[in-house]
PyMOL Python script that loads the backbone (N, CA, C, O; Angstrom):
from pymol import cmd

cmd.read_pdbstr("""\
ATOM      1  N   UNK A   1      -4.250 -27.600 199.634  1.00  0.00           N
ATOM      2  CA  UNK A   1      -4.501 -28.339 198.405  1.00  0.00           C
ATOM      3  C   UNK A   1      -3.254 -28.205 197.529  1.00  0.00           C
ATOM      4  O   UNK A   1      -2.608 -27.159 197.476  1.00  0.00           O
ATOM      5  N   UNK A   2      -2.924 -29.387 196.797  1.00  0.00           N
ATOM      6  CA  UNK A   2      -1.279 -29.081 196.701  1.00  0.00           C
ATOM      7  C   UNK A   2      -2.043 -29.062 195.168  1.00  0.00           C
ATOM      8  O   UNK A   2      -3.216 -29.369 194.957  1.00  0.00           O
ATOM      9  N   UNK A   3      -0.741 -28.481 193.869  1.00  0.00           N
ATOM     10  CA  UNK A   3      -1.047 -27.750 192.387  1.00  0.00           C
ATOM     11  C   UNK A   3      -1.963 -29.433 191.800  1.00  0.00           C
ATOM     12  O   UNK A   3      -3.147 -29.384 191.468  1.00  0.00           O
ATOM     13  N   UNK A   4      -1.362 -30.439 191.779  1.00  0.00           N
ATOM     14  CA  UNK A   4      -2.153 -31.388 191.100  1.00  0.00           C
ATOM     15  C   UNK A   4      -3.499 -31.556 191.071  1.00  0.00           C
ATOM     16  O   UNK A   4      -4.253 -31.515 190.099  1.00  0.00           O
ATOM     17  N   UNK A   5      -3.840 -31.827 192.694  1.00  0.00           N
ATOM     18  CA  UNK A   5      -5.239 -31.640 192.640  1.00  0.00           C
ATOM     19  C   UNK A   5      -5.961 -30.418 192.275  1.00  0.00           C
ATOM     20  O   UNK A   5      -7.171 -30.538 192.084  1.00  0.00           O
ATOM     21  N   UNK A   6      -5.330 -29.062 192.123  1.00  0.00           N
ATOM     22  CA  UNK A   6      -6.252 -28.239 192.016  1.00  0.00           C
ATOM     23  C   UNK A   6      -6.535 -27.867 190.069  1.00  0.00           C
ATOM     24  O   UNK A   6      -7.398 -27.361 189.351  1.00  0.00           O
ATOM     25  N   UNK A   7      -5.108 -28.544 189.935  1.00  0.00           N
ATOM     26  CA  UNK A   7      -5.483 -28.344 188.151  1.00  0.00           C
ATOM     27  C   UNK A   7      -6.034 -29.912 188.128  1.00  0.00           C
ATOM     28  O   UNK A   7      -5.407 -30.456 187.218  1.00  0.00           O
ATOM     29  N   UNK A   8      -6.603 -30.516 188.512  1.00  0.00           N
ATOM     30  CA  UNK A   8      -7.598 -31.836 187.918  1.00  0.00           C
ATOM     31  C   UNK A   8      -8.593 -31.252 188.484  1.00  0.00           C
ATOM     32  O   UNK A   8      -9.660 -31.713 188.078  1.00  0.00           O
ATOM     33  N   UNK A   9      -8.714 -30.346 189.330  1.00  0.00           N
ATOM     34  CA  UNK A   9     -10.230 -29.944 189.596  1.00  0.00           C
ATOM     35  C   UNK A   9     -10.704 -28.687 188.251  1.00  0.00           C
ATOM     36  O   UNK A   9     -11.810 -28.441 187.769  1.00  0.00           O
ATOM     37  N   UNK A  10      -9.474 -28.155 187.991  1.00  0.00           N
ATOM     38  CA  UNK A  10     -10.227 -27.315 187.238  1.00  0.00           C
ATOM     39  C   UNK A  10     -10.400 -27.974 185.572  1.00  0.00           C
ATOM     40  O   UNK A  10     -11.153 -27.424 184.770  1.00  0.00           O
ATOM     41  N   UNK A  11      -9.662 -29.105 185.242  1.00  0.00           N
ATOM     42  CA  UNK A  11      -9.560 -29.840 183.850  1.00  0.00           C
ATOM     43  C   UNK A  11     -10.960 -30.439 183.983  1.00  0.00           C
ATOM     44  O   UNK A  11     -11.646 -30.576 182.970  1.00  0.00           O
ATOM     45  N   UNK A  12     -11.501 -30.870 185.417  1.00  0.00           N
ATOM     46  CA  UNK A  12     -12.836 -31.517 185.875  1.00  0.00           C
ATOM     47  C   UNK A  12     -14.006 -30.471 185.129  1.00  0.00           C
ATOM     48  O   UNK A  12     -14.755 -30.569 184.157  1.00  0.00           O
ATOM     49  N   UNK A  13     -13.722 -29.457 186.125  1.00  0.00           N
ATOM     50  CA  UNK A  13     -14.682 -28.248 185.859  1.00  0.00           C
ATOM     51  C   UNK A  13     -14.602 -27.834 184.039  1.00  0.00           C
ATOM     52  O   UNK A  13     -15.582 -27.543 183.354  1.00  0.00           O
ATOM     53  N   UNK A  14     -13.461 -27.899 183.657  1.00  0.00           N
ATOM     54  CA  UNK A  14     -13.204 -27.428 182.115  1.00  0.00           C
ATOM     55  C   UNK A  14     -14.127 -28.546 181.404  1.00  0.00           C
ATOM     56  O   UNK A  14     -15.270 -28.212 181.094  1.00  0.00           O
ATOM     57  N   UNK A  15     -13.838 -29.403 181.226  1.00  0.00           N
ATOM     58  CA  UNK A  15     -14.756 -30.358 180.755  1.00  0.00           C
ATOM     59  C   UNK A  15     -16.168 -30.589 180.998  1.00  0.00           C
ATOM     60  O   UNK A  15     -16.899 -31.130 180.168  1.00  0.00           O
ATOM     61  N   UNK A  16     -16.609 -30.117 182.306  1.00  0.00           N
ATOM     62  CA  UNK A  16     -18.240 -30.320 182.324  1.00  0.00           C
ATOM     63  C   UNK A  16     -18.577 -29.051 182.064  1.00  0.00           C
ATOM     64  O   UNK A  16     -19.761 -28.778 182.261  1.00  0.00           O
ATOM     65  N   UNK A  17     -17.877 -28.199 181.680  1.00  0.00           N
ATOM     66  CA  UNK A  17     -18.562 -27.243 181.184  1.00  0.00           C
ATOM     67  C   UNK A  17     -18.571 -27.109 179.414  1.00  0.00           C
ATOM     68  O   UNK A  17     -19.250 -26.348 178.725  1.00  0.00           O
ATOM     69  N   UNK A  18     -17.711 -27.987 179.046  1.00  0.00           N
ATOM     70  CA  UNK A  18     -17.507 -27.987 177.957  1.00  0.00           C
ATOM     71  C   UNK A  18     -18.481 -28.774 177.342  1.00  0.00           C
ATOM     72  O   UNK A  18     -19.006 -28.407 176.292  1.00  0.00           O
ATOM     73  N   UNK A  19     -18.811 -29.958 177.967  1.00  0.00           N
ATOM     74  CA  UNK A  19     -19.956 -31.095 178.030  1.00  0.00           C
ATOM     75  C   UNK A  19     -21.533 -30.189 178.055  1.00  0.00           C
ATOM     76  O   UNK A  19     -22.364 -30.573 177.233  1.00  0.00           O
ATOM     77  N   UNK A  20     -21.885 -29.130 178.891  1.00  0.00           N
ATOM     78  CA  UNK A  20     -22.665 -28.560 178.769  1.00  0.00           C
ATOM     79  C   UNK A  20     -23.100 -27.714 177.669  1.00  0.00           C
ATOM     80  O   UNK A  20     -24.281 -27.499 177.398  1.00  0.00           O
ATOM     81  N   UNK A  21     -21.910 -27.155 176.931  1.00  0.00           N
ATOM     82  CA  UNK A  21     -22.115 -26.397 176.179  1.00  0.00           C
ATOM     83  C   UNK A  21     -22.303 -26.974 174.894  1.00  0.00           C
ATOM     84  O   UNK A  21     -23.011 -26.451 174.033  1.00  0.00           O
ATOM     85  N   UNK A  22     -21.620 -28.155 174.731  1.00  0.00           N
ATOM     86  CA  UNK A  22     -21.947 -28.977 173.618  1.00  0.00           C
ATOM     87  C   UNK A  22     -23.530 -29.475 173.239  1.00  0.00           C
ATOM     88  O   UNK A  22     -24.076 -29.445 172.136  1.00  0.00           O
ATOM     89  N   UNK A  23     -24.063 -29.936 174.520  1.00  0.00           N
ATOM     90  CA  UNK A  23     -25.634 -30.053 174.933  1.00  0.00           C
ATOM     91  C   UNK A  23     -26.303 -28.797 174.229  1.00  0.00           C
ATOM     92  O   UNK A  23     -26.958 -28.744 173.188  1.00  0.00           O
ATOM     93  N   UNK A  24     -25.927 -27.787 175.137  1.00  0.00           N
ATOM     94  CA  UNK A  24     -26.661 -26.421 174.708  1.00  0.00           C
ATOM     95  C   UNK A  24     -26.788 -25.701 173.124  1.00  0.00           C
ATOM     96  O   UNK A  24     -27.629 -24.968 172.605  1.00  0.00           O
ATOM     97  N   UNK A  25     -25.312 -26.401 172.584  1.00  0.00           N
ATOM     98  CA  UNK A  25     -25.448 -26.230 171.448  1.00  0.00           C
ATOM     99  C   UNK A  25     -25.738 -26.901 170.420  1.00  0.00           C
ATOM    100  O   UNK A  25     -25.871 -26.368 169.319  1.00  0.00           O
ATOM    101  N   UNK A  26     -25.866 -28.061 170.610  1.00  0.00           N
ATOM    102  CA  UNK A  26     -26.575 -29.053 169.893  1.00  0.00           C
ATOM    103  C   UNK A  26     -28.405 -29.238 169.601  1.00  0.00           C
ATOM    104  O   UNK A  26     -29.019 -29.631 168.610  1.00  0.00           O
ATOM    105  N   UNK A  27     -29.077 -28.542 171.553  1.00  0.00           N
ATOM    106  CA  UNK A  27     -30.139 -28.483 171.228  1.00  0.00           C
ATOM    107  C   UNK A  27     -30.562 -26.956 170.603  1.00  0.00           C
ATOM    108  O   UNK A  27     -31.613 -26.777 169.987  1.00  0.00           O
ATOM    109  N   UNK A  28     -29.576 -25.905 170.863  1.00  0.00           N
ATOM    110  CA  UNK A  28     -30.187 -24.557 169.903  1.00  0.00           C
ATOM    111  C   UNK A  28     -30.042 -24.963 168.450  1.00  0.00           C
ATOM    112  O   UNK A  28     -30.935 -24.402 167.816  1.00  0.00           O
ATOM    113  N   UNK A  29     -29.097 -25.891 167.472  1.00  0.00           N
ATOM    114  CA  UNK A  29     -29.319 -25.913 166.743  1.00  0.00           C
ATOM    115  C   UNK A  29     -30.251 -26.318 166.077  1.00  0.00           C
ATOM    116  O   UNK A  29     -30.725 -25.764 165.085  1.00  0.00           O
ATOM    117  N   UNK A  30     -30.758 -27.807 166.808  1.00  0.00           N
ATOM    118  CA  UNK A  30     -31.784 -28.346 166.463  1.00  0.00           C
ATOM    119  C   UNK A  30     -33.720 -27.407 166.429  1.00  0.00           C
ATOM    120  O   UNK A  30     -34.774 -27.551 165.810  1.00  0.00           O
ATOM    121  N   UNK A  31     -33.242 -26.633 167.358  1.00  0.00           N
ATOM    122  CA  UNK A  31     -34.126 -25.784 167.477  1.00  0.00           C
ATOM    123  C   UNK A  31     -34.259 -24.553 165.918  1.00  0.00           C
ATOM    124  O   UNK A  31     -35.139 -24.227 165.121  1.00  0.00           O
ATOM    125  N   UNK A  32     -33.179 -24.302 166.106  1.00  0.00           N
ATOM    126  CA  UNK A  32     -33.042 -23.313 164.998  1.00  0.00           C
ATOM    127  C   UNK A  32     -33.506 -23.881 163.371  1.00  0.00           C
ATOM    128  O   UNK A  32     -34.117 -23.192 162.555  1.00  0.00           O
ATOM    129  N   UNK A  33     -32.973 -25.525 163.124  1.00  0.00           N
ATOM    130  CA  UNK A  33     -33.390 -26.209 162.297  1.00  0.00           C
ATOM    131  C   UNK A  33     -35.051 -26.472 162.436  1.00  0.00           C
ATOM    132  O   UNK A  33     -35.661 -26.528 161.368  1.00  0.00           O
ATOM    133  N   UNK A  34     -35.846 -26.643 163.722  1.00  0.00           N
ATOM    134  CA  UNK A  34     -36.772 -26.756 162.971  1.00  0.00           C
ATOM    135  C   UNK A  34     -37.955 -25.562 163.188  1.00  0.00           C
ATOM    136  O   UNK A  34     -39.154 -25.657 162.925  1.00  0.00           O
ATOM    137  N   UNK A  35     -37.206 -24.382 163.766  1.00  0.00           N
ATOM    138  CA  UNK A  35     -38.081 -22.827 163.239  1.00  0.00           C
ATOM    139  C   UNK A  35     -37.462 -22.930 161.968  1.00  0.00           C
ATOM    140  O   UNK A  35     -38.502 -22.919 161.309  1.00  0.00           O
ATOM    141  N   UNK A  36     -36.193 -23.061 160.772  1.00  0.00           N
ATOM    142  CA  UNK A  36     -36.020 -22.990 159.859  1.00  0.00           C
ATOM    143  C   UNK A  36     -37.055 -23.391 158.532  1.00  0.00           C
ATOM    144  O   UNK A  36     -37.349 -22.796 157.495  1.00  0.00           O
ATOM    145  N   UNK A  37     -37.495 -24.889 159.205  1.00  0.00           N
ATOM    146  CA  UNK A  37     -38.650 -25.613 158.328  1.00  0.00           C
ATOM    147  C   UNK A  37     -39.837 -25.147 158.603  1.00  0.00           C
ATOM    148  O   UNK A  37     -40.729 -25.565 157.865  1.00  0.00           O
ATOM    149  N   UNK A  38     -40.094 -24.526 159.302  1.00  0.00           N
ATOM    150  CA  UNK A  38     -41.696 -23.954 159.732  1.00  0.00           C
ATOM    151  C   UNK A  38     -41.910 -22.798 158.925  1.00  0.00           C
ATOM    152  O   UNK A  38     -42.938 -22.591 158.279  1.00  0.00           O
ATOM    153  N   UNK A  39     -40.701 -21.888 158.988  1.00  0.00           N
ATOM    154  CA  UNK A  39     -41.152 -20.703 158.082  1.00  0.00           C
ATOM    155  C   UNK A  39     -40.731 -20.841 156.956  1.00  0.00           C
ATOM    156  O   UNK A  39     -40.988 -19.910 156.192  1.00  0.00           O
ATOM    157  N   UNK A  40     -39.859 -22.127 156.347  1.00  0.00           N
ATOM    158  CA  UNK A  40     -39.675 -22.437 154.732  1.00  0.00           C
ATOM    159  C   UNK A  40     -41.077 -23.005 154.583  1.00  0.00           C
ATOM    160  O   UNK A  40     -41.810 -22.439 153.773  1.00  0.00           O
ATOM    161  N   UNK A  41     -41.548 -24.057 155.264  1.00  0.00           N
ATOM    162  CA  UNK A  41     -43.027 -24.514 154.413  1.00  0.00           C
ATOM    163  C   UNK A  41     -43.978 -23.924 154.934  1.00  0.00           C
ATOM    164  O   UNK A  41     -45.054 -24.423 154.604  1.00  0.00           O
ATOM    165  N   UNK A  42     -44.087 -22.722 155.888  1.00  0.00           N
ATOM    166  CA  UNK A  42     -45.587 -21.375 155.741  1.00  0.00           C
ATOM    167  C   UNK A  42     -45.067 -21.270 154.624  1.00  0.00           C
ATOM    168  O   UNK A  42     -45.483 -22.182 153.909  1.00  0.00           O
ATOM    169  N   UNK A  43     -44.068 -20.347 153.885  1.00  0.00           N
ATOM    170  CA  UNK A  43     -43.180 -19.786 152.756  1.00  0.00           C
ATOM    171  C   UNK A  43     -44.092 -20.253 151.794  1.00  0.00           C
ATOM    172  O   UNK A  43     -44.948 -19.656 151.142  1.00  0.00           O
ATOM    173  N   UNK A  44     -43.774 -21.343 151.826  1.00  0.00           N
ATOM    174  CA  UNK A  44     -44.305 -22.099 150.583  1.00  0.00           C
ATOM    175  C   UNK A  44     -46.321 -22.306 150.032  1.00  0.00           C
ATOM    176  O   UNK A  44     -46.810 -22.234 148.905  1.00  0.00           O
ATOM    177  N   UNK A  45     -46.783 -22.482 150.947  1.00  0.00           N
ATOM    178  CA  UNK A  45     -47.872 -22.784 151.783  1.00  0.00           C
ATOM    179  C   UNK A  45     -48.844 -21.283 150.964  1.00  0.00           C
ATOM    180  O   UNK A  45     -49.723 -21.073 150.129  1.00  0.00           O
ATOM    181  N   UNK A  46     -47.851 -20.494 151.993  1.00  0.00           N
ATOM    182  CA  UNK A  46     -49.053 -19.151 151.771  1.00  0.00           C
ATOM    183  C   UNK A  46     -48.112 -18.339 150.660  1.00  0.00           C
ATOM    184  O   UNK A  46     -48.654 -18.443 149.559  1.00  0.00           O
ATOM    185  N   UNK A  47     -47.467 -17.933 150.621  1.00  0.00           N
ATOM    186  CA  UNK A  47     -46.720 -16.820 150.060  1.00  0.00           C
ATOM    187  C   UNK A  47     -46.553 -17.023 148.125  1.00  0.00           C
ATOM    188  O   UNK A  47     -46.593 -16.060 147.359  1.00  0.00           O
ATOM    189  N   UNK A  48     -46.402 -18.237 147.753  1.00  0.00           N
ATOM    190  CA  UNK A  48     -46.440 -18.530 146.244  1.00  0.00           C
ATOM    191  C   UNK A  48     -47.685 -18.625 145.591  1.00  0.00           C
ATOM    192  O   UNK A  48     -47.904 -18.176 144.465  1.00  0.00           O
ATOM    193  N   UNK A  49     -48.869 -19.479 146.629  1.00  0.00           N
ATOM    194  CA  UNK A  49     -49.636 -19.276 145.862  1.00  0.00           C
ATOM    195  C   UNK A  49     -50.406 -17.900 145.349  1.00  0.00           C
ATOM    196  O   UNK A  49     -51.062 -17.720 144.323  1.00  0.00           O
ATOM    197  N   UNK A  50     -50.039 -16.853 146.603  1.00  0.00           N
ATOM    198  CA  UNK A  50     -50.335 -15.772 146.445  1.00  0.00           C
ATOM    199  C   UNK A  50     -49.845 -14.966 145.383  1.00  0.00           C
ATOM    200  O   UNK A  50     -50.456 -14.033 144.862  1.00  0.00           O
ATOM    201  N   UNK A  51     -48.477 -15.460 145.029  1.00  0.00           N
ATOM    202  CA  UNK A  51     -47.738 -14.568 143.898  1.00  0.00           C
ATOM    203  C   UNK A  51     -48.099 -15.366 142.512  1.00  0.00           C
ATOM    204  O   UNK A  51     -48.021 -14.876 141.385  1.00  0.00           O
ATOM    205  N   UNK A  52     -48.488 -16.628 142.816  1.00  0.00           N
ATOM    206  CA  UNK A  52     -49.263 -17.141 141.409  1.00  0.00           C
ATOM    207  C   UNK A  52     -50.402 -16.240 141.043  1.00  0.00           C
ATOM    208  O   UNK A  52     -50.396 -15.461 140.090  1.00  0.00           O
ATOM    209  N   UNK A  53     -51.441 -16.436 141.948  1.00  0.00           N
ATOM    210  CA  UNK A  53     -52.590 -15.117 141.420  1.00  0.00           C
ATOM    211  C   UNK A  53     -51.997 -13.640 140.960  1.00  0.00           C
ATOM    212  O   UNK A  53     -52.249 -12.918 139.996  1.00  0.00           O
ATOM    213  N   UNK A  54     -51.347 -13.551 141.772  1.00  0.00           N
ATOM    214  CA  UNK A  54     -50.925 -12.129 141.340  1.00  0.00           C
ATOM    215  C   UNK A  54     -50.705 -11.887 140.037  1.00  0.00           C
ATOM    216  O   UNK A  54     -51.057 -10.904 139.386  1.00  0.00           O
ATOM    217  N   UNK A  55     -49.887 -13.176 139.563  1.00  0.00           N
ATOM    218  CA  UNK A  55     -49.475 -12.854 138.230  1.00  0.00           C
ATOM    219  C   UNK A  55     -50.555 -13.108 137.373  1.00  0.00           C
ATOM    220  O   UNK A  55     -50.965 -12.260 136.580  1.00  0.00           O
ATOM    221  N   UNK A  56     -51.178 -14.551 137.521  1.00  0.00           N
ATOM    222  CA  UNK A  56     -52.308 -14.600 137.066  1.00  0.00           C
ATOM    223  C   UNK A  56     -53.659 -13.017 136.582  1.00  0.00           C
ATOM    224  O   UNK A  56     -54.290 -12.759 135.557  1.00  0.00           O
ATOM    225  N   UNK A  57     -53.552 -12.333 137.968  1.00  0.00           N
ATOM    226  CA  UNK A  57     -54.129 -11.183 137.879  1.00  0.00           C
ATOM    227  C   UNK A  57     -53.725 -10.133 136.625  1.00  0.00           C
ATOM    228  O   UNK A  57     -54.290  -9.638 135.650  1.00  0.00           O
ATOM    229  N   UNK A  58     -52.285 -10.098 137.311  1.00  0.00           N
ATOM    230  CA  UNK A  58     -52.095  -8.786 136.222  1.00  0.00           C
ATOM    231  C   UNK A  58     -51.687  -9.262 134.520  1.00  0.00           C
ATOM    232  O   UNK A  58     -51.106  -8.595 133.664  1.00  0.00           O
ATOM    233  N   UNK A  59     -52.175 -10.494 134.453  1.00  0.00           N
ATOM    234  CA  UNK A  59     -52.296 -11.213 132.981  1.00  0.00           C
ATOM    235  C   UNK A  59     -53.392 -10.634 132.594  1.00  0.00           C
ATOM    236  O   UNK A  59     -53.454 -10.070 131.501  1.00  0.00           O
ATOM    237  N   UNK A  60     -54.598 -10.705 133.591  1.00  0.00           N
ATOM    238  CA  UNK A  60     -55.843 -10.603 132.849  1.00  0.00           C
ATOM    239  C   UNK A  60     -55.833  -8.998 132.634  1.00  0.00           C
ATOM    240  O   UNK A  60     -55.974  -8.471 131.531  1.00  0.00           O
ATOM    241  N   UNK A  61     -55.661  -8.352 133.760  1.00  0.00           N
ATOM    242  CA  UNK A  61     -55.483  -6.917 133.016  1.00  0.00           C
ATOM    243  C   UNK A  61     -54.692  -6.583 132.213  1.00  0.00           C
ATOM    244  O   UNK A  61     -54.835  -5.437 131.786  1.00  0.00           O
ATOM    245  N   UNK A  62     -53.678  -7.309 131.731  1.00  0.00           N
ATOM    246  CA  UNK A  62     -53.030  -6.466 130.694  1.00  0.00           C
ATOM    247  C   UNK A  62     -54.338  -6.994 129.429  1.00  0.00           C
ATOM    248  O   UNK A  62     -54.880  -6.161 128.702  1.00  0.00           O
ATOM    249  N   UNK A  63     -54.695  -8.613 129.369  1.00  0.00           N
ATOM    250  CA  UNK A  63     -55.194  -8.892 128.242  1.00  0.00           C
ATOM    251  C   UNK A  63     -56.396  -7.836 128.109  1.00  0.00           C
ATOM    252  O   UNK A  63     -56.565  -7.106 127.132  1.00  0.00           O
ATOM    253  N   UNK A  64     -57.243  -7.881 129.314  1.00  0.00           N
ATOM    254  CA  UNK A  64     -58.332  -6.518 129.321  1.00  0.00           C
ATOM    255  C   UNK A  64     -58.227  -5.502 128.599  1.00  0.00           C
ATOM    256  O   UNK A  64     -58.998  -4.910 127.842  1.00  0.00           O
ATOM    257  N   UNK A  65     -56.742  -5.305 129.052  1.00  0.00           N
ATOM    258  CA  UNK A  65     -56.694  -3.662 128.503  1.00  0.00           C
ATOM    259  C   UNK A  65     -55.957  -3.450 127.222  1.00  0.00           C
ATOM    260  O   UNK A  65     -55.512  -2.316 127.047  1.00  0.00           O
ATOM    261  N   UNK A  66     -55.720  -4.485 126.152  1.00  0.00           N
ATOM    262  CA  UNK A  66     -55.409  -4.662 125.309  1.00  0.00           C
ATOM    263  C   UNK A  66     -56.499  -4.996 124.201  1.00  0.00           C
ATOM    264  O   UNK A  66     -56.346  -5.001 122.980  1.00  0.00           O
ATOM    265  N   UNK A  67     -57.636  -5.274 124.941  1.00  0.00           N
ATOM    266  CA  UNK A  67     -59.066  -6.069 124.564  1.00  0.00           C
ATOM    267  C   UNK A  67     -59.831  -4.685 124.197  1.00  0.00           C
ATOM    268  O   UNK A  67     -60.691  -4.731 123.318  1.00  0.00           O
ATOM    269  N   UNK A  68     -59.530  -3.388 124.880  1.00  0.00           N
ATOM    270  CA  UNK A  68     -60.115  -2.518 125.373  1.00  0.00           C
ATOM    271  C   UNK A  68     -59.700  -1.717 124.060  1.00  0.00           C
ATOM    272  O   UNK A  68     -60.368  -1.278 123.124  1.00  0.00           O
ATOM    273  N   UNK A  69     -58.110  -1.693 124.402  1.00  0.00           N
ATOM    274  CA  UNK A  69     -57.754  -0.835 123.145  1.00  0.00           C
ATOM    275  C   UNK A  69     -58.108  -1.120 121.483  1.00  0.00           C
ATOM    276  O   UNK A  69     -58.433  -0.345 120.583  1.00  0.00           O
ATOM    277  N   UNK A  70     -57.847  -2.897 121.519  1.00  0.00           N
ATOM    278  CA  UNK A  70     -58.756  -2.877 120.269  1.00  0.00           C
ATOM    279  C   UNK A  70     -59.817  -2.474 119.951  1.00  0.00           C
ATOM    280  O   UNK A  70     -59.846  -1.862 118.884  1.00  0.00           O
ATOM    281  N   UNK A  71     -61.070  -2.631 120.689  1.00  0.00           N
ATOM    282  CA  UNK A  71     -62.550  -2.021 120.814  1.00  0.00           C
ATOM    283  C   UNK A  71     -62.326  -0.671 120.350  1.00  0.00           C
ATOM    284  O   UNK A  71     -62.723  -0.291 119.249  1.00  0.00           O
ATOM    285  N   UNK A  72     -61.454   0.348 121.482  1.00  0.00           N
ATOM    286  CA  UNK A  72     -61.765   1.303 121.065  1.00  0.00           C
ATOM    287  C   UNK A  72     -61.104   2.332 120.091  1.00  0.00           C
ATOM    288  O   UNK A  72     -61.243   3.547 119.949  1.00  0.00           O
ATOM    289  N   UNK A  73     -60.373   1.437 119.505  1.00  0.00           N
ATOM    290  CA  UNK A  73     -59.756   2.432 118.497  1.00  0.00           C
ATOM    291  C   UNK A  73     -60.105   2.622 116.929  1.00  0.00           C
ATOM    292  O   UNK A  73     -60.462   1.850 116.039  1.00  0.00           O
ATOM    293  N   UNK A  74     -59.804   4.182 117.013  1.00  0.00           N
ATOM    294  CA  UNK A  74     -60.961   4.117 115.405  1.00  0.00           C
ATOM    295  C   UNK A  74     -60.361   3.440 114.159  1.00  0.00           C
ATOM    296  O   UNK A  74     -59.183   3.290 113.834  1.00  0.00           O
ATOM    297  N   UNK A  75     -61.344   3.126 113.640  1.00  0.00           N
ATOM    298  CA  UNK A  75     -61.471   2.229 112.597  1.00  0.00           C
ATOM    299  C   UNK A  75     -60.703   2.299 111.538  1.00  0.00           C
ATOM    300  O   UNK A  75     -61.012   3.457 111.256  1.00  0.00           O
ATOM    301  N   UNK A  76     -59.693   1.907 110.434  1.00  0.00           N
ATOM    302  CA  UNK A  76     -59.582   2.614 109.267  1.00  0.00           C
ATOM    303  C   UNK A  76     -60.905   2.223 107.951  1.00  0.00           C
ATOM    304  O   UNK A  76     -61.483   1.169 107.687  1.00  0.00           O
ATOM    305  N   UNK A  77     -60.969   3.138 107.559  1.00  0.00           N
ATOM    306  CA  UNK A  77     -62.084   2.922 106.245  1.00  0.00           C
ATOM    307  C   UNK A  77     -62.029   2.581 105.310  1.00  0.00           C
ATOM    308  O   UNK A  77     -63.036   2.554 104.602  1.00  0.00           O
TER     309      UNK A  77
END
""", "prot")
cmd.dss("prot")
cmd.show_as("cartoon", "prot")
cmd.util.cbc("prot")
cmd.orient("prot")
């Protein structure tokens, strides 16, 4: 096999592998993009409304316990 043909075989080979990898990396990204959107809108979904109550929650106990302290503190006369 004389040098020409064997460097067009390997520029052959360089390129379909290069062709492959472009594939491969085109579909991991796409992949990666849409596990990206799945766990941004669970995110959204479950996780805020949860931290809305939360806050909601510890509103009412502070007002409670502010409700509490008025009640129980003594009187002036």
């Amino acid at each position: 096999m004389d040098c020409g043909a064997l460097l067009t075989s390997y520029l052959n080979r360089a390129e379909a592998v290069s062709s492959q990898a472009k594939y491969v990396a085109k579909r991991l990204s796409l992949s990666v993009g849409k596990a990206a959107w799945l766990a941004s809108t669970t995110l959204l979904v479950l996780l805020v409304p949860l931290v809305i109550e939360m806050d909601r929650e510890a509103q009412l106990l502070d007002m409670e316990k502010e409700q509490m302290s008025v009640l129980t503190s003594p009187k002036a006369s």
